[in-house]
C-alpha positions in Angstrom: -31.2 -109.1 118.6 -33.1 -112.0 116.6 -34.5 -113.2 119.6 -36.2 -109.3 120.0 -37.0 -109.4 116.4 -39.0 -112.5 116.4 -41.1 -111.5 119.3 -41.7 -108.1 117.5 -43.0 -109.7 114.6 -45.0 -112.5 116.5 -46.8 -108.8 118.2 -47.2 -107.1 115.0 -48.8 -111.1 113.5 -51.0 -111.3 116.7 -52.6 -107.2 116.1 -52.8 -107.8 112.5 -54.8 -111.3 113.1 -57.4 -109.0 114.5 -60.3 -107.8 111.4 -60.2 -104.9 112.1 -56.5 -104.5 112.1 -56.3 -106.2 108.5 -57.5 -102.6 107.4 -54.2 -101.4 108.5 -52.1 -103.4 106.5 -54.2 -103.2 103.7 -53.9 -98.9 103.7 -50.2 -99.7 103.8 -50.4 -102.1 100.7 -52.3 -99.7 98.9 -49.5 -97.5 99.2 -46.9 -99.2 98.4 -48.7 -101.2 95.7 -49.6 -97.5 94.6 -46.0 -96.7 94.8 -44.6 -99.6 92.5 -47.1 -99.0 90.0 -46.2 -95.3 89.5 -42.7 -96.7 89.0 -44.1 -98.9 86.7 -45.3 -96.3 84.3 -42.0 -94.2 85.1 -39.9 -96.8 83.8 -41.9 -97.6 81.0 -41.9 -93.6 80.1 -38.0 -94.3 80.5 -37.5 -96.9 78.2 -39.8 -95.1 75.6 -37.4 -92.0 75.4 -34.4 -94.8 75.3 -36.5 -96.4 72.3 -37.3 -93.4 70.7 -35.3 -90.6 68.2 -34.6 -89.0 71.5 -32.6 -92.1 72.8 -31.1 -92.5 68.9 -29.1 -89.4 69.7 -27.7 -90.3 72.8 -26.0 -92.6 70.2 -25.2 -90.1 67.6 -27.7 -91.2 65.5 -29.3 -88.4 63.9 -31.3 -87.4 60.5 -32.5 -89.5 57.6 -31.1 -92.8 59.4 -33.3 -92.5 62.0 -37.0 -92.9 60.1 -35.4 -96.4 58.9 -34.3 -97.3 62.7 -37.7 -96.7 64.1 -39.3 -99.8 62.7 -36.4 -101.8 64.4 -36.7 -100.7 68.1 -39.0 -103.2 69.0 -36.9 -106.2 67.9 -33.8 -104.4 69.8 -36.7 -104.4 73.0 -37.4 -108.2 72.1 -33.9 -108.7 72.1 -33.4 -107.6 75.0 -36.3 -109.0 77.2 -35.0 -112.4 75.3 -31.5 -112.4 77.0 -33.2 -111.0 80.4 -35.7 -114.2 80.4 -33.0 -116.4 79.4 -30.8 -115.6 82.5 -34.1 -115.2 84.7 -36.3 -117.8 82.9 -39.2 -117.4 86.0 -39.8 -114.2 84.5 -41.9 -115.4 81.7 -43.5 -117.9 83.9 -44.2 -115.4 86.8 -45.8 -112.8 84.6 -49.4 -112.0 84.0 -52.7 -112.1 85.6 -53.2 -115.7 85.2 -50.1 -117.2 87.5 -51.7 -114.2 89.9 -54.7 -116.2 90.0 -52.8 -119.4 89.9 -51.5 -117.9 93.1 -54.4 -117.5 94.9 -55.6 -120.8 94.1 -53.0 -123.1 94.8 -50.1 -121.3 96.3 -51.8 -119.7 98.7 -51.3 -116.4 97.4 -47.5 -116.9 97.3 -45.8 -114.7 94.8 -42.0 -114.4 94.7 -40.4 -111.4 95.7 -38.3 -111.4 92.5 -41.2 -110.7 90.2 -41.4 -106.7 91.5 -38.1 -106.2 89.7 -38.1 -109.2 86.7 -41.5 -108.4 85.7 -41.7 -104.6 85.8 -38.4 -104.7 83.8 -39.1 -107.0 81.4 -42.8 -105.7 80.9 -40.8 -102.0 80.4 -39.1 -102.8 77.9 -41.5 -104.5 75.7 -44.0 -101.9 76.2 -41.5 -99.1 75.7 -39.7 -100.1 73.0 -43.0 -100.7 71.2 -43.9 -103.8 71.6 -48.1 -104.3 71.6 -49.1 -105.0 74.6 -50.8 -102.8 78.1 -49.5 -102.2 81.4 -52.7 -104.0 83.4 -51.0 -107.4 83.6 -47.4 -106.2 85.1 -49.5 -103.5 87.1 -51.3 -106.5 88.9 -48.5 -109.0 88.9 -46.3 -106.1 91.1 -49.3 -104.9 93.4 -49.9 -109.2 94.4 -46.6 -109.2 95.0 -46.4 -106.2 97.3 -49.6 -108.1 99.0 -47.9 -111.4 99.0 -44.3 -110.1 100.5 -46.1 -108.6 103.3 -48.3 -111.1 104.0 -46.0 -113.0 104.2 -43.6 -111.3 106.0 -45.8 -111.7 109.5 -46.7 -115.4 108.5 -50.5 -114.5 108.4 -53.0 -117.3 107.7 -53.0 -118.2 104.4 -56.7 -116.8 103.5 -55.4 -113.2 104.7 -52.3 -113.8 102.6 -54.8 -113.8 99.5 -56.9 -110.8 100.4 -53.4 -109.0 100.6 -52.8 -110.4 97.2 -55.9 -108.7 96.1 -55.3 -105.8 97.8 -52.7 -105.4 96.0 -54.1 -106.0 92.6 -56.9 -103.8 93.7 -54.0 -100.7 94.6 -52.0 -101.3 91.4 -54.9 -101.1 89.3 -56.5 -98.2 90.5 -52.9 -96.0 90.9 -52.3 -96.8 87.5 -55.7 -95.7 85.6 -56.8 -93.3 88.8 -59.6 -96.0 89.1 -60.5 -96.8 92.4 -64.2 -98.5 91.8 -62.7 -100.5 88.6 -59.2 -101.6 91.4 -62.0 -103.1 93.9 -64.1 -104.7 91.1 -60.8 -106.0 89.4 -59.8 -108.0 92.3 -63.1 -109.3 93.7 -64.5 -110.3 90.1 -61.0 -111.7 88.3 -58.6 -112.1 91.5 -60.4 -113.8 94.1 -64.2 -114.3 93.0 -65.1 -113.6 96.6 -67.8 -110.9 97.7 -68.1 -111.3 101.0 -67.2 -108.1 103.4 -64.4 -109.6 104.7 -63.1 -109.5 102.0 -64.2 -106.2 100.7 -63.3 -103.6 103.2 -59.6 -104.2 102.9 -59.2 -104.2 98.9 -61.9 -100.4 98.9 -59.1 -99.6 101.6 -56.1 -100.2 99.2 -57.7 -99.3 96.2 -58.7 -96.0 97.9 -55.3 -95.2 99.3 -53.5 -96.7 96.1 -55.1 -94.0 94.0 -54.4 -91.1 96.4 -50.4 -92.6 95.9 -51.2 -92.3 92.0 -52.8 -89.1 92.3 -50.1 -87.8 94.5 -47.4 -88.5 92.1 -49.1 -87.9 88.6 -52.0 -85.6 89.5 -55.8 -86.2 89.2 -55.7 -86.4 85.6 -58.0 -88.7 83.5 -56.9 -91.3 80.6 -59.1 -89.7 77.8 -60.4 -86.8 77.7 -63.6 -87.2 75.3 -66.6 -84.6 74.5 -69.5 -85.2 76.4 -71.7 -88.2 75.0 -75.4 -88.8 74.9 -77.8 -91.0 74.2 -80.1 -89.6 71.3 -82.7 -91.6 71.4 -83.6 -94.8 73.2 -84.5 -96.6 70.1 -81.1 -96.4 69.4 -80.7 -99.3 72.3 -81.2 -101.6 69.2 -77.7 -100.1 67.6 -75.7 -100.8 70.7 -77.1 -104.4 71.4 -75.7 -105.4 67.7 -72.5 -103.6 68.6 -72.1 -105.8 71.5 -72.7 -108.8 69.1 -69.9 -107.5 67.0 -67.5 -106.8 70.1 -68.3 -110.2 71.6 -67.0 -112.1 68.1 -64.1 -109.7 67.5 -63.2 -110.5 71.2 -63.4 -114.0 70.6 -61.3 -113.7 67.3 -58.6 -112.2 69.8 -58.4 -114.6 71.7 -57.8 -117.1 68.6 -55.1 -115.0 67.4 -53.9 -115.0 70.6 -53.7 -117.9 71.6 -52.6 -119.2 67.4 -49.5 -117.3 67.8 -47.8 -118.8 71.5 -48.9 -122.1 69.5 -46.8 -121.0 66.9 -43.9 -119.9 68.4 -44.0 -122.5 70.6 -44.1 -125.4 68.5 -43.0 -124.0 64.8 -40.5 -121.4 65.2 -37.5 -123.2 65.6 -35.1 -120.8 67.3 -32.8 -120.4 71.1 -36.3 -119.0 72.7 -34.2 -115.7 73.4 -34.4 -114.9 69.8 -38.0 -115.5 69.8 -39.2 -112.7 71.1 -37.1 -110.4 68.4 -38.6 -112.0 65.7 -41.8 -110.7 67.2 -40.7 -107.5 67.8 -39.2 -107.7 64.2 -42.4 -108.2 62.4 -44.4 -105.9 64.7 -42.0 -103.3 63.8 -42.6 -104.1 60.0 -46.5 -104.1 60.5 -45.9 -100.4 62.0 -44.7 -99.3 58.7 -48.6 -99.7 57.9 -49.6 -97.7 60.9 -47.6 -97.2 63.9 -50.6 -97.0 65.7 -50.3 -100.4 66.7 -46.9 -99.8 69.0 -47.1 -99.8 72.9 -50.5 -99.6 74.5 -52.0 -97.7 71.9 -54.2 -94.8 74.2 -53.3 -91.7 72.0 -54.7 -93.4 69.1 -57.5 -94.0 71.2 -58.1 -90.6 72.2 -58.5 -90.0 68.7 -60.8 -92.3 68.0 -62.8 -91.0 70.8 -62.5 -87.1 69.4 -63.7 -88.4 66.1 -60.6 -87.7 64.7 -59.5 -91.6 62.6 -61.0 -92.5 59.5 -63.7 -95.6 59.2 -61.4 -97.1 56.5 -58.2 -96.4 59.2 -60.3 -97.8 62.1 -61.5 -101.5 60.3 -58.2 -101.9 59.5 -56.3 -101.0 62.5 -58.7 -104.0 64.1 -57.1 -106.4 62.8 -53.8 -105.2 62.6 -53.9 -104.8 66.2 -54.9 -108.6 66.9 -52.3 -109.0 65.0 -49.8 -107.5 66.6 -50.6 -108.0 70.1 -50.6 -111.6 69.3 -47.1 -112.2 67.7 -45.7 -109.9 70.3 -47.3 -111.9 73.3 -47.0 -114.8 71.6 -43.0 -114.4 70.6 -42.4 -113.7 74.6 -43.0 -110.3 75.1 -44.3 -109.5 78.3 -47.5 -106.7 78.8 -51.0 -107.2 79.2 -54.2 -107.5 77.2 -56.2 -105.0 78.6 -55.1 -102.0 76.6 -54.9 -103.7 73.1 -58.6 -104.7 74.1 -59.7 -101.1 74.5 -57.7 -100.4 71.7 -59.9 -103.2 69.3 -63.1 -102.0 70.9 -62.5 -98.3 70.6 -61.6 -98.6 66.9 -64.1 -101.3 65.9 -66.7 -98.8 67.5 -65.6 -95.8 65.3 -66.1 -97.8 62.5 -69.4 -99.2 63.3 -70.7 -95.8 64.7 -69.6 -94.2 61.5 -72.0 -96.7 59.5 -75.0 -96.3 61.9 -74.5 -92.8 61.7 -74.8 -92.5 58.3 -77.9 -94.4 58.1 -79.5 -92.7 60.8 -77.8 -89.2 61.8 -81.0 -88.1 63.3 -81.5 -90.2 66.2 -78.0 -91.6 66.2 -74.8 -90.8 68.2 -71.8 -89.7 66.4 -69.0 -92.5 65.8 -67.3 -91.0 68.9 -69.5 -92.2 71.0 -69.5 -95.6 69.7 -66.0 -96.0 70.1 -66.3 -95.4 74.0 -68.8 -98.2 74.2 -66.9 -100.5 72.8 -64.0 -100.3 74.4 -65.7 -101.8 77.3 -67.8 -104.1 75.2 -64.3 -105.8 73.8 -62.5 -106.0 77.0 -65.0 -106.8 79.1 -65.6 -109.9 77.0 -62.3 -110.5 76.7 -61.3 -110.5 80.8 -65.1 -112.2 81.0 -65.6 -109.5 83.8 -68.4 -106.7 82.4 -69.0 -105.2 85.4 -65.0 -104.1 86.3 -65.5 -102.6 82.8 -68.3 -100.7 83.2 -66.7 -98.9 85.7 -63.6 -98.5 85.0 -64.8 -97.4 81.5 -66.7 -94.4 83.6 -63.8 -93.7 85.4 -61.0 -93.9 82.7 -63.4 -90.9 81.0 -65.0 -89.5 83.6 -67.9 -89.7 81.4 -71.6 -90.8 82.8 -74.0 -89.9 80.3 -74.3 -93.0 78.3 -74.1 -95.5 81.0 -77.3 -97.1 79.4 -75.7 -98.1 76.0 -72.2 -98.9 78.1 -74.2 -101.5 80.4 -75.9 -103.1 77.3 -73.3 -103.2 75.1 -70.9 -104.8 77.7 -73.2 -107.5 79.0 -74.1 -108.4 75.1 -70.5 -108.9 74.4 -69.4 -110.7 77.5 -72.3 -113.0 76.6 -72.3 -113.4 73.2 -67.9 -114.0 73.6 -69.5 -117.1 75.9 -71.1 -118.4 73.1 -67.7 -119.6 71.7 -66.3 -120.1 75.1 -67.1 -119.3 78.8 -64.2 -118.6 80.0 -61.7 -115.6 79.7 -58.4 -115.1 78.4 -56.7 -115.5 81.8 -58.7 -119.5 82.6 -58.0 -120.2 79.0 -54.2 -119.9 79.4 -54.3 -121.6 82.5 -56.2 -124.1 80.9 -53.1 -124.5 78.5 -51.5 -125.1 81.1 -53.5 -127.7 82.5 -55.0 -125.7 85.3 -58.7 -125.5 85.6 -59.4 -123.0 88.0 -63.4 -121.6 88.6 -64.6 -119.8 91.3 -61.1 -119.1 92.6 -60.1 -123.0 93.3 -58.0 -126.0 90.8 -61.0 -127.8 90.0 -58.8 -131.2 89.2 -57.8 -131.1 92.8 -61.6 -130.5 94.5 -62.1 -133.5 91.6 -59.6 -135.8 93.0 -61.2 -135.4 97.0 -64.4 -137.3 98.0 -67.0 -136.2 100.7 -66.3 -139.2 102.5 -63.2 -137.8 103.5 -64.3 -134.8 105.2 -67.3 -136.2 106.2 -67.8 -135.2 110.2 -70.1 -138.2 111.5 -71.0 -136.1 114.7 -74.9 -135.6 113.3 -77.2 -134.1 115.8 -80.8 -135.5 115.0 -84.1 -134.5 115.8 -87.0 -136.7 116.2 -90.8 -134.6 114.5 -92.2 -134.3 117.2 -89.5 -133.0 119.4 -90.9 -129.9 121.2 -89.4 -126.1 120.7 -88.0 -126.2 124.7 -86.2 -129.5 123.9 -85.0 -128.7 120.6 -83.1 -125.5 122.5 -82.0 -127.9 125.3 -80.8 -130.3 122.4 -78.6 -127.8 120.5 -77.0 -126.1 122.7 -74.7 -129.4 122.7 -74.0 -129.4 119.6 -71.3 -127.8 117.6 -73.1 -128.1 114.5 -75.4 -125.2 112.6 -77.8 -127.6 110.6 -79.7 -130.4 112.4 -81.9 -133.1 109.7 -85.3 -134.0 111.4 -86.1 -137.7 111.4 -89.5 -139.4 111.0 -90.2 -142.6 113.7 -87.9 -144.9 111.4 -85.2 -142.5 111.7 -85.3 -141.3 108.4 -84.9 -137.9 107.4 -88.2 -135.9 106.4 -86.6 -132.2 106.7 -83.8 -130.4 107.8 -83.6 -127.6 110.8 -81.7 -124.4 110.9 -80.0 -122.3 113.7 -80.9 -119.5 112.2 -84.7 -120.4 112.1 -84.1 -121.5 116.1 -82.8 -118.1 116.7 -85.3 -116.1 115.4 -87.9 -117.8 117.8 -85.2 -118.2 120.7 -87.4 -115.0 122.4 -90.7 -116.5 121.8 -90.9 -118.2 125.2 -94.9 -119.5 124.6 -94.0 -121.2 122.2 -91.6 -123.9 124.3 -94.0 -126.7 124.3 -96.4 -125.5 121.3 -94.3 -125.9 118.7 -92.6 -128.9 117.4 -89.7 -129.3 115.0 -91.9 -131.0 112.6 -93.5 -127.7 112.0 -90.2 -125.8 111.7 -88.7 -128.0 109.6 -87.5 -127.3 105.9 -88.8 -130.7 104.2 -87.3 -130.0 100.9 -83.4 -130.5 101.8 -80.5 -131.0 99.1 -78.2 -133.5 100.3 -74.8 -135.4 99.2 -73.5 -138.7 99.0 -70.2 -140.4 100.3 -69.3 -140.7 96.5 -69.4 -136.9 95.3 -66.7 -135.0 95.0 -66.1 -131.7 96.6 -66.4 -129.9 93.4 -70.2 -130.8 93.7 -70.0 -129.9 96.9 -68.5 -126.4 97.0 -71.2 -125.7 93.9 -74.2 -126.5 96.1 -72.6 -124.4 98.8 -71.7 -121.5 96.8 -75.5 -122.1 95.1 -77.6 -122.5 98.5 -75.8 -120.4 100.7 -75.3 -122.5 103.3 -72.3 -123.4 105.6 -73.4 -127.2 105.9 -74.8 -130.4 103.9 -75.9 -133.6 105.2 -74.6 -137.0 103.6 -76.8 -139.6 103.0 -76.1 -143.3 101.7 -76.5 -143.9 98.0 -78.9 -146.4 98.2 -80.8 -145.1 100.9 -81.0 -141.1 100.6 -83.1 -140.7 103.6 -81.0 -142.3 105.9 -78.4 -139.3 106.9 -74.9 -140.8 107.8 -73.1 -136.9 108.7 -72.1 -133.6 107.9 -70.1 -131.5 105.8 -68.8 -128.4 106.5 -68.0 -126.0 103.7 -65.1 -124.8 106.5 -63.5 -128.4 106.0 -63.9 -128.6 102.3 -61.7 -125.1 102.3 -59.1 -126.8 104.2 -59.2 -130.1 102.3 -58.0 -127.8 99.2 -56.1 -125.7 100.8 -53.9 -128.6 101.6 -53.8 -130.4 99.0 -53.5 -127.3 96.7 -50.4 -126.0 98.6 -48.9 -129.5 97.9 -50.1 -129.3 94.0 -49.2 -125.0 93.5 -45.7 -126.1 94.9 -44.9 -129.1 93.0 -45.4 -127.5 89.3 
C-alpha cells in the first residue's frame, strides 16, 4: 500500500512539474487558502462575541458590572495568547509577513504545518478580544502555509515551492478583503519581488479562485461602503501631494513607535514573557476608556470617517492613540498585522487634514471624506513600502474609482517621502532586527559571503572581429552558452555578441559572408571580476536584463577569463540559504 502510494505521488509530482499543470495546483491553493482565510475571520468573529457583553453573560455576568469589565478583555485575550505562546513558543516566531518572506528567501518557502492552527488562534484572540492589530499578517501567514504544505507534499522544486507560497498569500489576501488585483500585487511586490509570467499566471489563478471561495461564503460585499468621491478641481493636486508628505512622516512615526515598544518590552519590562502580552492588553484596554475606537482592526470607525461622520478634534487624536496602541499591543506579543491599523492612521489623519483644507477652500476642495480615503492608502502603502498593492486594493476595498488621480499621487508621495527616513518597510526592518537583510527576495549577507570566482564557468566561447556571419553560426551552435565577448587580434575583448542578435539575422542568408561580428557586436559591455560578490552580480542582472556576465581579471579588464550565469548564482544561494534558513 506505501509502495502504491509513493508511485502515485511521484505521477501526481511528474504532471504538476509540467507549467502548465502548476495552474492546477495553484486553483486548488486558492481554494483552500480561500477556505482558511474565511475561517480566519469566523473565528475571529467568534472570539469577539466570547470577548464581548454577549460572552459576559454566558458567565452570568450582567448589568452595571459589565461597562467596568469591558476595558479588561483585552488583557484576559493577552493572557491568554501568553500561556498559548508559552506552551507553543514557535508561534510568535512563525507569525507575520516577515518570517513569510524569510521563507521564501532562505527556507525555500518552507513554512510549518503547525502555523495554520498556532497562528490563526493566537492571531483570534488578540484581534477579538480587542487587541490593536489587523488580520492581513495571520491571513498571509495561513495562505503560505497552505502553499508551502502542498508544495511540499509532492516534493516540487524548491522555486515552485515559493510560487505556491505566494499563491497562497495571493488567495488569502484577496478572500479576506474580496480583493483579487490587491492578492496578485500583494504577493508579487512584498512576497516574492518577482514579475516574471511564470510567476504570474499561477498567483491571478489563486487569487481569482480565492476570492470566488470568499465570495462564496460571505457574499460579494465590499469593506466600506463610502459616497461617491470626486476630484473638484485639479488644482487641488497641490492639497493631496502635501497630504502624502504628511502620511509619509506619520508612517514613519509608526514605525518608531512600533518598533520603541518590542524594544521596550523586550529589554525593560522585566516579566515571565507570558505576562507580557497582558500588560499590553492591560494598558490598551485603559487607553480605550479614551476611545474605544482603537480596539480590534478598527474598520467601523473607519467607515465613519469615510461618511464624514468623526470630528477633526476626534480624528487628530485618535492618530496617535492608534500608534499607540497598536505598538504596545504588538510590541507586548500580541499577534495581528499592521495593515488595518495603517488604514486606520491614514483614514483618520485624512479626515483631519481634509477638514482643514476644506475650510480654507470649500469651493474647489473635496469634503474631509474624501480625504480620508486617500490616505488610507497613502499611510499604508508607505508603511508596507508597496504603493502600487495599495492603490488597488484601496479601489477594490471601496469599489470606488473616481479619485484614482489624487489616490496615485498621494500614495507615491508618501511611500517616497517614508524613504526619506528609511527605504525599507516595516516587514525588512524587523528582519533587519533580526539580523536578516533580505532585498529583492534573497539574504543579502549570504549573496555577500559568495564570490564570482566560485561560480565562474571557464567554458568562454570567443569570437575573433572579423569572424564572418556563416562562421559565427557554425561557431555557436557548439556552444552552450547565450553570450559570446568578441576579441580584437591580441585576444582582447572589444565587444560582446548576443544570441538574440544572431537569431534575429539567422534568416538573412546574404548576409553569411557580408557581415562580420565586428559589426554586430555591442562594444560597450559591463563586466565582473573574480573578486565581486554575487550581490553585485545579481544587481547588474536584475539591472541589465541579461542571463549572463563575462569575468574579466582585475588588472587586466579586457582580458575575459569566463562566464557567469545568473542560473548558477540562483543555485549558489539557494544552497547556501537552505543551509543558513535552517540553521537559525
Amino acid at each position: 500500500m506505501q509502495i502504491a502510494l509513493e508511485n502515485l505521488r511521484e505521477k501526481i509530482k511528474a504532471l504538476l512539474m509540467q507549467d502548465h499543470n502548476i495552474l492546477l495546483l495553484a486553483a486548488v491553493i486558492g481554494f483552500l487558502a480561500g477556505l482558511a482565510s474565511t475561517l480566519f475571520r469566523w473565528l475571529i468573529g467568534f472570539f469577539a462575541m466570547v470577548f464581548s457583553p454577549e460572552g459576559l453573560s454566558w458567565l452570568g455576568i450582567t448589568g452595571a458590572m459589565v461597562p467596568f469589565l469591558l476595558p479588561l478583555m483585552p488583557m484576559m485575550g493577552g493572557i491568554t495568547v501568553g500561556v498559548l505562546c508559552h506552551f507553543f513558543p514557535d508561534a510568535v516566531k512563525e507569525n507575520g509577513v516577515h518570517r513569510v518572506m524569510h521563507a521564501v528567501a532562505m527556507k525555500a518557502g518552507n513554512i510549518r504545518k503547525r502555523t495554520l492552527l498556532t497562528c490563526s488562534t493566537t492571531s483570534a484572540l488578540t484581534i477579538g478580544s480587542g487587541g490593536s492589530a489587523g488580520r492581513e499578517g495571520p491571513t498571509v501567514q495561513i495562505g503560505s502555509a497552505v502553499g508551502s504544505a502542498l508544495g511540499n507534499l509532492f516534493h516540487l522544486s524548491h522555486e515552485r515551492v515559493k510560487i505556491l507560497v505566494g499563491c497562497g498569500a495571493a488567495a488569502g489576501i484577496a478572500a479576506s478583503f474580496n480583493a483579487p488585483l490587491a492578492g496578485v500585487l500583494f504577493a508579487l511586490e512584498i512576497i516574492l519581488t518577482d514579475f516574471t509570467i511564470r510567476t504570474f499566471s499561477p498567483i491571478v489563478v489563486a487569487s481569482v479562485i480565492g476570492t470566488a471561495t470568499g465570495r462564496a461564503f460571505e457574499g460579494n460585499e465590499i469593506t466600506f461602503h463610502v459616497p461617491v468621491h470626486e476630484l473638484v478641481s485639479y488644482s487641488e493636486i497641490i492639497f493631496y501631494l502635501f497630504l502624502g508628505l504628511l502620511c509619509g512622516v506619520v508612517s514613519k512615526l509608526f514605525t518608531l513607535g512600533y518598533f520603541k515598544a518590542h524594544d521596550i518590552f523586550d529589554n525593560k519590562v522585566r516579566l515571565p514573557r507570558p505576562l507580557k502580552p497582558a500588560v499590553g492588553g492591560l494598558i490598551v484596554g485603559f487607553i480605550s476608556l479614551l476611545s474605544p475606537a482603537i480596539l480590534g482592526n478598527g474598520y467601523e470607525f473607519m467607515e465613519q470617517a469615510l461618511a464624514g461622520n468623526i470630528f477633526w478634534g476626534l480624528a487628530c487624536a485618535l492618530i496617535f492613540l492608534k500608534i499607540i496602541s497598536t505598538s504596545i499591543t504588538l510590541g507586548s506579543g500580541g499577534l495581528g498585522g499592521v495593515f488595518a491599523p495603517s488604514l486606520f492612521i491614514g483614514a483618520m489623519l485624512g479626515s483631519a487634514y481634509g477638514t482643514l483644507v476644506h475650510a480654507i477652500n470649500p469651493d474647489f476642495t473635496a469634503s474631509p471624506e474624501t480625504y480620508a480615503l486617500v490616505g488610507m492608502g497613502a499611510v499604508a502603502g508607505a508603511v508596507m513600502q508597496a504603493p502600487l498593492t495599495n492603490i488597488l486594493m484601496l479601489f477594490e476595498l471601496t469599489n470606488d474609482y473616481t479619485i484614482i488621480l489624487p489616490v496615485m499621487i498621494t500614495c507615491i508621495v508618501s511611500a517616497y517621502t517614508f524613504r526619506g527616513f528609511n527605504k525599507n518597510s516595516i516587514y525588512i526592518q524587523k528582519l533587519l532586527k533580526e539580523g536578516i537583510n533580505i532585498q529583492h527576495g534573497r539574504e543579502v549577507s549570504i549573496l555577500n559571503a559568495i564570490k564570482v570566482s566560485d561560480v565562474i564557468n571557464r567554458d568562454v566561447t570567443t569570437i575573433p572581429e572579423a569572424t564572418p556571419f556563416r562562421k559565427i553560426m557554425e561557431t555557436i551552435s557548439h556552444s552552450k552558452n547565450f553570450y559570446f565577448p568578441v576579441v580584437n587580434s591580441r585576444g582582447e575583448m572589444s565587444g560582446i555578441l548576443s544570441f538574440q542578435t544572431i537569431r534575429e539575422m539567422i534568416f538573412e542568408e546574404n548576409l553569411g559572408d557580408l557581415v562580420v561580428a565586428n559589426d554586430l557586436k555591442v562594444k560597450s559591455v559591463i563586466t565582473l571580476a573574480p573578486e565581486n560578490n554575487l550581490n553585485h552580480a545579481m544587481e547588474l542582472f536584475a539591472k541589465l536584463d541579461v542571463e549572463q556576465l563575462p569575468v574579466v581579471r582585475r588588472d587586466d579588464p579586457k582580458r575575459v577569463i569566463g562566464m557567469v550565469n545568473r542560473g548558477e548564482v540562483v543555485a549558489a544561494y539557494n544552497r547556501e540559504a537552505l543551509v543558513a534558513g535552517f540553521d537559525r
